[in-house]
N, C-alpha and C positions, 0 to 999 in steps of 0.2 A: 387480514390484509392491511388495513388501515392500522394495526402498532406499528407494523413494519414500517410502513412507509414513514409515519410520522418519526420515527425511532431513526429509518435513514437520512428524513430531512434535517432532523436537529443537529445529528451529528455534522452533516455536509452544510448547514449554516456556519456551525461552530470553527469547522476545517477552512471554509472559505472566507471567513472573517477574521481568523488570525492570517491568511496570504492575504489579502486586502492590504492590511492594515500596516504589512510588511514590505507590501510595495508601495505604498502612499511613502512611506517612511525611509525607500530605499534600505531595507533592512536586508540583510541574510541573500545578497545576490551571488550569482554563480559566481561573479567575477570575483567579491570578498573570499568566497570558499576556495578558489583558486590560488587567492593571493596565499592563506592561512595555509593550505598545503603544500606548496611552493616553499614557506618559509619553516615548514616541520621539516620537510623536507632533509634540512640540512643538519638537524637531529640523526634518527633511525624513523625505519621505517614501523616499527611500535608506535611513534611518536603521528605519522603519518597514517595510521593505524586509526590510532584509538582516535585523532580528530574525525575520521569517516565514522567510527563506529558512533563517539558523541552525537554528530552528528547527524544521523538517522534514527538514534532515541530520540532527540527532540522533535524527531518529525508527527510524533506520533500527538503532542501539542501544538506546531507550530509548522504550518506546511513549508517543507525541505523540497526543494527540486531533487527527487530523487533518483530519477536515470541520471541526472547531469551528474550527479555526486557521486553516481557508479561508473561514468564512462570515465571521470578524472579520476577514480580508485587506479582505472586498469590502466592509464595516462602515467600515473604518480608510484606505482606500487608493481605493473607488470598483470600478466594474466593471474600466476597463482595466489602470490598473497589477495590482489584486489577481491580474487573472487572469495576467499576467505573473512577478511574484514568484511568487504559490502554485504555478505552472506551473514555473518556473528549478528550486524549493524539490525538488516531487516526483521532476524528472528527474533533480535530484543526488543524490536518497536513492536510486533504481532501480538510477543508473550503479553509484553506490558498493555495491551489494548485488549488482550482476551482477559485477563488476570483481574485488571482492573472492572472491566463488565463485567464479569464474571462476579462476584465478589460486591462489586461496590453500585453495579445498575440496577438491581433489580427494581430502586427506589423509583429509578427513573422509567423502569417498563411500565408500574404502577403506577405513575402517574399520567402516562399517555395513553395507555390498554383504558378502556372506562371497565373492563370486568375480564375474570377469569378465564371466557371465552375465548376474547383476545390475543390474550397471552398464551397459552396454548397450541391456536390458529397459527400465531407469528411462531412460536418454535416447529410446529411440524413442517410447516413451510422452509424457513430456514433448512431444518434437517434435510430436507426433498432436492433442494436447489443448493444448499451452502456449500457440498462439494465443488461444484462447477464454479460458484462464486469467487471463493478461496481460489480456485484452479486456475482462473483467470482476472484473480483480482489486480493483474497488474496492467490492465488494459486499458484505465482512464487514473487520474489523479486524485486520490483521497478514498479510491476503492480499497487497499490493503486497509488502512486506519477502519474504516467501516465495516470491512467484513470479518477482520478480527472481532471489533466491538460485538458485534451482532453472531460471532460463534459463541462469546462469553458469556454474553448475558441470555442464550437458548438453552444455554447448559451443554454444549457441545463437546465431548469429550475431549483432552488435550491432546492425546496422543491421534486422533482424526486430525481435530484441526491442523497441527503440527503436518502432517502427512500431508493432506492438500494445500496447504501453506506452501511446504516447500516445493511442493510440486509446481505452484506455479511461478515461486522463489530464482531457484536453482538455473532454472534453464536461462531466465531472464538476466538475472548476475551475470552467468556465463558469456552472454552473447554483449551484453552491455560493458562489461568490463573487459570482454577481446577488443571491442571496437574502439577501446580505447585506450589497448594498448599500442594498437597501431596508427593511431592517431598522433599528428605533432601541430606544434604551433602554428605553420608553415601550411599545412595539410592534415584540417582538422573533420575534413568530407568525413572518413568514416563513421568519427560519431555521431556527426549529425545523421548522415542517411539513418541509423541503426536509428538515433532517437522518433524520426520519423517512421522509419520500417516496424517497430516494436509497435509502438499504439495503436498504425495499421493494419498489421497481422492479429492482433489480439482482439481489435476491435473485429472482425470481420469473425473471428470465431465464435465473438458473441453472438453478433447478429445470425448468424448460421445456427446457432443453440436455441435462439428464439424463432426460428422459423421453423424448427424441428419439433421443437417441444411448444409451441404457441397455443396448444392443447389442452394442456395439464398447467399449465402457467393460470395464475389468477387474471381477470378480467378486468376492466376498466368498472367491469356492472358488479361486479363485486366488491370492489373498494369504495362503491357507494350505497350498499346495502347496511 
């Protein structure tokens, strides 16, 4: 219980330390992403495109507003392509987060695990919960980046993770990138309510999952054992 956790604190330092540092700096605001899509814009929609899809690759370093970058897909591109791009965008930030734990964390499981026990413990764990995790990783911010990391470096097969990935992918695109294709300048309510309604509904399933399974879930008396 305790890799885990210390495995999810670092990564969620490391994710809230680059948006910090991004907002002290006025870096990478919706408004700039706006501007820069606006001005693809007048390219093709490729062009329009591939900024969304760059764009949520670097999220996976660099925390990306990433509903806001999917309501302006379905704004800038329509229902079908947005959902396409914003779709391509999130499965290459997951790969690259599972790929790279996968592959390149184990150094860092081993140095937070103090033994073999540990590591082990945090994979069965993961495996028990990581479906539901994945499933609803789109419910708080810097959840998808972490719960990719943490299917990678459990050893979690790709073709799972890939499945509950998009399962909680898919529908979230969908609704985030309709709401914004109805959205205009003018009357820009839809999106917002969706960006509210999303975090709310998703959260709320958490917490339903937790009061369901608050059973089987590890203890507070266990992550200090």
């Amino acid at each position: 219980m305790r890799a885990i956790v210390r495995f999810v604190f670092i990564l969620g330092a490391f994710f809230t330390a680059t948006l910090l540092v991004f907002k002290a700096f006025d870096l990478l605001t919706v408004e700039d992403i706006k501007n820069w899509l606006t001005q693809a814009q007048t390219a093709s929609h490729w062009v329009v495109g591939s900024v969304i899809i760059g764009l949520l690759l670097v999220d996976l370093f660099i925390a990306i507003p990433t509903l806001s970058l999917t309501i302006l897909s379905g704004f800038f591109l329509g229902v079908e392509l947005g959902v396409v791009y914003s779709t391509i965008g999130m499965i290459g930030t997951g790969s690259m987060g599972y790929l790279i734990s996968k592959y390149k964390g184990e150094a860092l499981l081993n140095r937070i695990a103090k033994n073999h026990l540990e590591v082990e413990e945090m994979k069965s764990l993961f495996n028990r919960f990581g479906p539901v995790a994945l499933s609803f990783c789109r419910a708080a911010p810097m959840m998808p980046e972490i719960t990719s990391c943490l299917a990678g470096v459990t050893n979690m097969s790709y073709p799972r993770f890939l499945f509950y990935y998009l399962l909680g992918t898919i529908p979230y695109a969908i609704i985030a990138v309709y709401s914004g294709s109805i959205s205009t300048v003018d009357n820009p309510e839809p999106g917002l309510y969706t960006f509210i309604a999303m975090f709310g509904v998703l959260t709320l399933f958490w917490g339903i999952f937790i009061l369901v399974k608050r059973k089987e879930l590890p203890s507070f008396r266990e992550f200090y054992k």
